[in-house]
C-alpha positions, 0 to 999 in steps of 0.5 A: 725686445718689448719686454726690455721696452715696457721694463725701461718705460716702467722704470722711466714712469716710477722714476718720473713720479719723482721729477724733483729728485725730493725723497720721500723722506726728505719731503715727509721732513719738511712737512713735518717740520714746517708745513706741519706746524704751520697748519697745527697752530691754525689748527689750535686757535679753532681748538681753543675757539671749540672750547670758548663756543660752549662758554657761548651756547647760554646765547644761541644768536651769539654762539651761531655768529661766534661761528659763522664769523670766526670759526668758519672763516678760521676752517676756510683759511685753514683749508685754502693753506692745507691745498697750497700744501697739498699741491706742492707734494710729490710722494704718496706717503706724504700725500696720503698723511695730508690727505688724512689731515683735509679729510679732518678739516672738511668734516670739522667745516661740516661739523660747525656749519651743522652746529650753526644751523642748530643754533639758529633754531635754538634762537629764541622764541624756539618752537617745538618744531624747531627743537624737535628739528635740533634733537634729530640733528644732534646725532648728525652732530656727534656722528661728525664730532666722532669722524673728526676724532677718528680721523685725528687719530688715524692722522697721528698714527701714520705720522708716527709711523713716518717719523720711526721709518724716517727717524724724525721726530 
């Protein structure tokens, strides 16, 4: 008897972990063909700002305003948007994509915020503490950068393997 029990209350618990009755696939499409998406074009816009902030490092004040007034608060809008996403989702396939996706941007928010302070010491007059100070940041910097990348990939790689499973695209 205790066995049928836990048996029917482990059937009742997995069953549950889908209350609204949403598949994983049919959530996974929906995230891929609008949360996605919506969170993609945010996500260009701080892309195409990355490329206009090296135009920028001639003027260091510049390049850390550039930052602090556009990027960040670009990355922190990007956040708040990814959480609301992320409350809303059910299964764990879909929530461990995503998972991946707010790992990307809490490290690209780190990464910008490390390049802000940099900058800052690079204002000039730049004494040769603050440049010594800016050289051992740097690998900081790129050990960031590379965590970004790494976890982009990571974030494609199961997307596919989502879309090929589900036959999405």
């Amino acid at each position: 008897m205790k066995k049928i029990f836990f048996l029917l209350l482990t059937l009742f618990i997995v069953g549950g972990c889908n209350a609204n009755g949403q598949s994983a696939e049919d959530e996974f499409n929906e995230y891929n063909n609008e949360d996605r998406i919506a969170l993609f074009e945010k996500s260009e816009k701080i892309s195409d700002m990355g490329a206009k902030l090296i135009d920028k490092y001639s003027e260091p004040e510049k390049a850390q305003t550039y930052v602090d007034e556009e990027i960040l608060p670009l990355l922190k809008d990007v956040k708040s948007q990814a959480d609301n996403v992320d409350k809303k989702l059910e299964t764990n396939e879909v929530q461990e994509l995503h998972q991946l996706f707010l790992d990307q941007v809490t490290t690209l928010s780190d990464m910008f915020e490390l390049q802000s302070d940099m900058l800052e010491l690079q204002i000039p007059p730049v004494s040769e503490e603050d440049q010594q100070k800016t050289e051992e940041l740097y690998p900081e910097l790129q050990q960031l950068s590379d965590e970004v990348d790494q976890i982009g990939q990571n974030y494609s790689k199961k997307r596919k393997e989502l879309e090929e499973k589900y036959e999405s695209s």
